[in-house]
TORPA-938984 format. One record per residue (C-alpha): x, z, y; residue in three letters. Coordinates in steps of 0.05 Angstrom, whole numbers, plus 32768, in hexadecimal, padded with zeros to 4 digits. Example, Ala and Ser with C-alpha at 12.3 -4.5 7.8 and 13.67 -1.06 7.14 Angstrom:
REM residues 2
80F6809C7FA6ALA 8111808F7FEBSER 
REM end
This chain:
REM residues 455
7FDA7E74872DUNK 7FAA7EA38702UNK 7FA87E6286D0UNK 7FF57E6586CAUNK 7FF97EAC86BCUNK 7FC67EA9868AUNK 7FF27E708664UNK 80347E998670UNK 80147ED8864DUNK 7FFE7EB18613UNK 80437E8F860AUNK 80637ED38610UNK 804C7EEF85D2UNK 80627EB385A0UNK 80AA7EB885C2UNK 80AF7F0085AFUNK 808E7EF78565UNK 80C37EBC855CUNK 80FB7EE78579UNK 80DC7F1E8546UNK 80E07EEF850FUNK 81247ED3851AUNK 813C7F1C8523UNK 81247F3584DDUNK 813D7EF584BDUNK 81897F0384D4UNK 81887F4A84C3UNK 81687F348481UNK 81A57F05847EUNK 81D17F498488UNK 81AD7F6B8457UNK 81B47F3C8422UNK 82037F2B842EUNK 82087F7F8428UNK 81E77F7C83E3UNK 82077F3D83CEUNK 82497F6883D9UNK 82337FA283C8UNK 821A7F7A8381UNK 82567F5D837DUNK 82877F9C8387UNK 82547FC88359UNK 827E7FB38316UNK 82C17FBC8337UNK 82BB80008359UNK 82A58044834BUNK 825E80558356UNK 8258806E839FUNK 8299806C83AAUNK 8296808283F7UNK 827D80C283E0UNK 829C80C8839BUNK 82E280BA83A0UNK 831E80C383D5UNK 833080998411UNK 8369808483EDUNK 834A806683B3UNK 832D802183D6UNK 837E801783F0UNK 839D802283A8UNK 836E7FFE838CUNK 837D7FB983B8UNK 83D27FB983A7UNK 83B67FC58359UNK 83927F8C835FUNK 83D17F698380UNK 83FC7F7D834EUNK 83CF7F718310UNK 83BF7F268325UNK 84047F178337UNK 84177F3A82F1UNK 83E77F1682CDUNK 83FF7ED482F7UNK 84487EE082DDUNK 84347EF582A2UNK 841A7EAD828AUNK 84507E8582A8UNK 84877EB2826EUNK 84577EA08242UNK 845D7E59824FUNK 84A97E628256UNK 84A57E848205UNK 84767E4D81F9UNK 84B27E198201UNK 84EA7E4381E1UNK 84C27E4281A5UNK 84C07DF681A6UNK 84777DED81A9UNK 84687D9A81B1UNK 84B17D908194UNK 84A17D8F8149UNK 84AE7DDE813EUNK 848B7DF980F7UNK 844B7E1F810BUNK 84607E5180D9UNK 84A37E6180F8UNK 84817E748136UNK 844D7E9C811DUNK 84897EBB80FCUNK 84AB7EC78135UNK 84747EDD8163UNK 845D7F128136UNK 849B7F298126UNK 84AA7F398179UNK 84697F598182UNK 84757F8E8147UNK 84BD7F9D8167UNK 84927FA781A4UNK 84557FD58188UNK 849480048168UNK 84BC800881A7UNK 847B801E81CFUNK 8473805681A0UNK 84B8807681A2UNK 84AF807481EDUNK 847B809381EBUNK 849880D181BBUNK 84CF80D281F1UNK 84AB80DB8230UNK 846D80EF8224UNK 8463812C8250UNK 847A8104828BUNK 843680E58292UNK 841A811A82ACUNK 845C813E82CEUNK 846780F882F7UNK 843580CB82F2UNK 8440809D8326UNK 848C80978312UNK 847A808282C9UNK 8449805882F2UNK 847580318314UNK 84A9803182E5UNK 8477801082BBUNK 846D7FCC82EBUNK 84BD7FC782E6UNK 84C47FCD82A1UNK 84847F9D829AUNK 84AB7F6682C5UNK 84EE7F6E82A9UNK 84CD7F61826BUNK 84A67F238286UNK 84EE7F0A829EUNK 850C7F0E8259UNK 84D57EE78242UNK 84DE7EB68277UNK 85327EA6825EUNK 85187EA08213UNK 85207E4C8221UNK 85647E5D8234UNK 857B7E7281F9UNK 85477E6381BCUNK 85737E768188UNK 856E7EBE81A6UNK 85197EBA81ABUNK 850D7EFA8172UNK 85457F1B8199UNK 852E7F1281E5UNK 84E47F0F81CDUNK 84DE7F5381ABUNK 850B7F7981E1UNK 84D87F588212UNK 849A7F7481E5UNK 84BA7FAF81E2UNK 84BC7FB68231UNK 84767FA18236UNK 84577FD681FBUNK 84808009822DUNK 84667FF1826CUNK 841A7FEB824CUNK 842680298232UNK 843F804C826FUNK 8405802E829FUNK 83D380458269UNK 83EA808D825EUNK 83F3809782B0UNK 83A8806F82B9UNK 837D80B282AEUNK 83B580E082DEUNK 83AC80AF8316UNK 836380A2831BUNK 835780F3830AUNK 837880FD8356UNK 834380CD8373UNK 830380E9835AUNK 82D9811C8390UNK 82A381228358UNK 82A881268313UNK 82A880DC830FUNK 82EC80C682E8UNK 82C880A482A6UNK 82A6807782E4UNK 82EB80668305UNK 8316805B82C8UNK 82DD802582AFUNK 82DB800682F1UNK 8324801282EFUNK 831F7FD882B2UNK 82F37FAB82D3UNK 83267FA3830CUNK 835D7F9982D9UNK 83387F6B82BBUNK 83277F3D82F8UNK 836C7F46830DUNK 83837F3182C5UNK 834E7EF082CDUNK 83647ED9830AUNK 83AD7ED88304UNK 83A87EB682BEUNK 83847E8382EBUNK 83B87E88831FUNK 83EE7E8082DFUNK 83D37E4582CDUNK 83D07E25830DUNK 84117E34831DUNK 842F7E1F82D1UNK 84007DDB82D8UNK 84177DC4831AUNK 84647DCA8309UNK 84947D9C82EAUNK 84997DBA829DUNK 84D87DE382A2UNK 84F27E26829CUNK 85137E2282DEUNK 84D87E118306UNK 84B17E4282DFUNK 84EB7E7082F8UNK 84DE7E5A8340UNK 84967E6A833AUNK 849A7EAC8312UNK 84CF7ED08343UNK 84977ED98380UNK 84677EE88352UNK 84877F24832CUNK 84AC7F45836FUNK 84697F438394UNK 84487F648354UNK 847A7F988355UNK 84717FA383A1UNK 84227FA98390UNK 84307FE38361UNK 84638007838EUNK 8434800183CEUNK 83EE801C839BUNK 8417805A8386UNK 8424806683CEUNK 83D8807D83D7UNK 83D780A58392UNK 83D780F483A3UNK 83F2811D8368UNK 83DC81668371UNK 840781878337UNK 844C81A28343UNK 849481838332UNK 84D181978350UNK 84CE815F8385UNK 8488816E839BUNK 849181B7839EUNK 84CB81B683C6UNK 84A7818583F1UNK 846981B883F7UNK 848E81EE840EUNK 84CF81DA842DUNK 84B181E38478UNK 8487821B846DUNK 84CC82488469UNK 84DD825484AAUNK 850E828484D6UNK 84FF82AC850AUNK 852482B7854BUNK 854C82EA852AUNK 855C82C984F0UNK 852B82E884C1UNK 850282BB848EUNK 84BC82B48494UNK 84808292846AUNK 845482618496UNK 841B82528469UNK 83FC82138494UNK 843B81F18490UNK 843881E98443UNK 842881A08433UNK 83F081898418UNK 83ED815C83D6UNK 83D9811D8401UNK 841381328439UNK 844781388403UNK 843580F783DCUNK 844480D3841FUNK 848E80E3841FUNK 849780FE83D6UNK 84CC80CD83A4UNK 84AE80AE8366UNK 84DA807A835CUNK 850C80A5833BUNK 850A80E68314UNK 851F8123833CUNK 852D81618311UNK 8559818A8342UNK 855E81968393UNK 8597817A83ACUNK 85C981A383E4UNK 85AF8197842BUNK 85E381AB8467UNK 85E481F68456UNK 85AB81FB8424UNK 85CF820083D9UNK 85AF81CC83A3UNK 858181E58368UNK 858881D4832AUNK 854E81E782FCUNK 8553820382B5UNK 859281EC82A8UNK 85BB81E18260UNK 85FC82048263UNK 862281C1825EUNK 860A81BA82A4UNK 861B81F582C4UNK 865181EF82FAUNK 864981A982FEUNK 864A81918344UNK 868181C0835EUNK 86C581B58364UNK 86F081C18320UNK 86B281CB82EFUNK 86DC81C782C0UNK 871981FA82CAUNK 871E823C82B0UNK 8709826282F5UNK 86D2823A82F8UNK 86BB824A82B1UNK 86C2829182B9UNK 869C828F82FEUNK 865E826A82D9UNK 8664829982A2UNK 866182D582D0UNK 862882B982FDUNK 85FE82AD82B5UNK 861282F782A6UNK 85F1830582E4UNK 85B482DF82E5UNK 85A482F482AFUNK 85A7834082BAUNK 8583834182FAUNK 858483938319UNK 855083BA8305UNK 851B839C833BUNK 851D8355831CUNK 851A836E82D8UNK 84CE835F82CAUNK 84D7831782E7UNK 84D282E182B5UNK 850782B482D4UNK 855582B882E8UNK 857882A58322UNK 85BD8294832DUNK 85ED8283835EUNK 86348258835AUNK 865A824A8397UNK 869A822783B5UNK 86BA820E83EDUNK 869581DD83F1UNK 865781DF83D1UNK 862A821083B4UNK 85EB820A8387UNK 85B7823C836BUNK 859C823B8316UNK 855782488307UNK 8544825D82C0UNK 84F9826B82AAUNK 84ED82948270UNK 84CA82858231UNK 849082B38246UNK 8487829E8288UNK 8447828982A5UNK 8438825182D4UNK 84338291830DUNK 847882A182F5UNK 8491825A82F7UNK 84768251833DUNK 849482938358UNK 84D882908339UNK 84D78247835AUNK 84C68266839FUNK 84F7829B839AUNK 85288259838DUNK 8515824283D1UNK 8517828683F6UNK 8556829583D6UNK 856F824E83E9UNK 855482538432UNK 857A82A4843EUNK 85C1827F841CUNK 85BB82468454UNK 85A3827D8493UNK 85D882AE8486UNK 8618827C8473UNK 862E828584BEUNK 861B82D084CFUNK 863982E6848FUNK 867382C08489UNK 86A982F58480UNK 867F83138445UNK 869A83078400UNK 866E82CD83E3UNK 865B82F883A7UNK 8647833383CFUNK 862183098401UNK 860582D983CCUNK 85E1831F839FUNK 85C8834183E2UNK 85A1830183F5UNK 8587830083B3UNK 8567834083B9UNK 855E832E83F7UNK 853282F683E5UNK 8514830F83A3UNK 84EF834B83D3UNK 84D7830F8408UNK 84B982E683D7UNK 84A1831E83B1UNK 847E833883F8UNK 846382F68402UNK 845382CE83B8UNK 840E82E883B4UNK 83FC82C083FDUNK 8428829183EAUNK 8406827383A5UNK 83C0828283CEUNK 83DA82518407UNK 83F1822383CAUNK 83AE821883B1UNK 8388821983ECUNK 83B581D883FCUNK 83A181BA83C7UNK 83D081BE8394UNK 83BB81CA8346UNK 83E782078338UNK 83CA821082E9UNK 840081DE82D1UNK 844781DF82E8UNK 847481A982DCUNK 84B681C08300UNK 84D581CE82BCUNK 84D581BA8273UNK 84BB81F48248UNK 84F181DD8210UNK 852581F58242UNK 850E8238824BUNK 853182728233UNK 852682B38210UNK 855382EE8229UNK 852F832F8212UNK 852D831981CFUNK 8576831781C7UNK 
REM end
């Protein structure tokens, strides 16, 4: 019995070294898939990016990828497609086509820079809508190019409007790039993420050349089955882009995010008082959840009671929207309210905005003008006055009905002007502590503002 326990004891120990040994060989197994990844991720992504840039980043990042492969993939079978309208393999002159191709690629290069004189202040106002404007414009291009067999005769035509599209989308996604990735940095890290921002563009660009190819090799040599093949390609590269800019947090003000910010933070009370509820401002990561980039939003539209706004306004414009814009009464009544706005009482008269108010029937809406000297503080509270003014019009519509709409309209203002001027200071204090980068305003166009005092 002693004999046995002896052996048993002496057999115990190799088990346990073996079960050591096999141990330290699969977590040296784990170890080395970790670094192979890590390795492998290190060209593609910023460096310590769990640390260095926002949760959002790894998630817009992955539909980029989507959408620049499948880009890329679509991208190659048009060029195929442009590739047979040329009449490549049928006895075409070389020259003719080098002719040609040039000749749509200048047309392109001057297009991109006219865009660019046009809009260029919208790449940093709305970044994400240039953004995804850009993938559309990209793809409607990339379909032009795709019909060039259809009609050959019309190739300089279709080919330079297509170039053209392209230099604006390459343009666009270029000039938004350094916006975007700004909003995902922690650290001051955005020279690492806009190179590693390359590298993924890149790879993306690699592999759906490859993906191109496949697809171009394995179908029948005709612009319809290229058709066939392009269509899922360039819808799911669109749906890429749209679903990225869904995790892209812009923390500047327009006049769709503002309103956004602070549309629930103006409350009433139970006795139908306003009030300012500083934790119910959004934040720039609540507001990019809900907020609209796939169009340009320049006023506030009506809402049940609330009246629209309509920012900075040409006088062309004024009265729009309401019933008979264009009759004498209505005339004189936008005259009167522009009289008005523009010489507030004696309280507003340091202000460096104007507010107005038009109503009907119907429909009412307030005008917002900025002056020439006003500051980004001015801009902000003049906006915020807006809102208060717009929130007191839509409380008191009921309780003050049998008040003449002119008389109820300039109380409310004043009304509103001493609220907001009560409560701006913790207001723009609550602003930035949400977040939001209150040192450039984009909720109107300088070249709009006016100059009053001088006159």
């Amino acid at each position: 019995m002693s004999h046995k326990v002896r052996i048993s004891l002496h057999v115990a120990p190799e088990l346990a070294s073996k079960g050591k040994a096999s141990s330290s060989e699969q977590v040296s197994v784990a170890d080395r898939v970790r670094q192979s990844y890590a390795s492998l991720m290190k060209p593609f992504l910023p460096a310590d990016y769990k640390n260095t840039v926002t949760p959002e980043y790894i998630h817009y990042t992955k539909w980029q990828f989507v959408h620049n492969t499948l880009g890329s993939a679509s991208g190659v079978l048009a060029t195929q497609a442009m590739l047979y309208a040329m009449g490549l393999g049928s006895g075409a002159l070389p020259l003719s086509v080098a002719i040609n191709w040039v000749l749509k690629d200048g047309f392109g290069q001057l297009g991109g820079v006219i865009y660019a004189t046009m809009v260029g202040p919208k790449f940093d106002s709305d970044p994400k809508h240039q953004r995804f404007w850009s993938a559309v414009w990209l793809q409607s291009a990339t379909w032009l190019e795709m019909l060039t067999p259809l009609f050959p005769h019309l190739f300089l035509l279709i080919g330079s409007v297509a170039n053209i599209g392209k230099n604006i989308s390459w343009l666009a996604m270029s000039a938004t790039k350094a916006s975007i990735n700004k909003t995902f940095c922690l650290k001051e890290n955005l020279g690492d993420l806009t190179a590693k921002s390359g590298s993924q563009a890149t790879a993306a660009g690699l592999l759906g050349t490859a993906v191109g190819v496949l697809i171009g090799a394995t179908m029948d040599v005709s612009v319809y089955t290229l058709i066939v093949g392009f269509v899922p390609l360039s819808f799911i590269s669109l749906w890429g882009n749209y679903k990225s800019l869904l995790y892209a947090i812009t923390p500047t003000l327009n006049v769709e995010r503002a309103r956004l910010m602070i549309k629930d933070a103006l409350r009433l009370t139970d006795s139908g008082d306003i009030c300012f509820e500083p934790a119910l401002l959004k934040t720039p990561r609540q507001v990019s959840a809900v907020e609209t980039f796939m169009r340009e939003v320049h006023s506030i539209q009506p809402s049940g009671q609330r009246p629209g706004i309509t920012i900075s306004p040409t006088l062309s414009r004024l009265g729009r929207g309401l019933p008979g814009g264009s009759h004498a009464k209505t005339q004189r009544d936008v005259a009167q309210m522009v009289s008005d706005a523009f010489s507030p009482p004696r309280t507003r008269q340091t202000e460096q905005y104007y507010i107005g108010h038009m109503a009907s029937s119907t429909t009412s809406r307030l005008y917002l003008w900025f002056d020439t000297h006003a500051t980004n503080s001015d801009i902000l509270k003049g906006f915020y006055h807006a809102m208060v003014y717009r929130e007191m019009l839509a409380s008191r519509h009921h309780a003050h009905a049998g008040m003449h709409g002119s008389v109820l309209s300039a109380e409310l203002c004043e009304q509103s002007f001493e609220f907001s001027q009560r409560t701006f200071a913790e207001f723009s204090k609550s602003v930035t502590q949400s977040g939001w980068d209150i040192g450039t305003m984009y909720l109107s166009k300088p070249s709009r503002h006016v100059s009053v005092r001088s006159q």
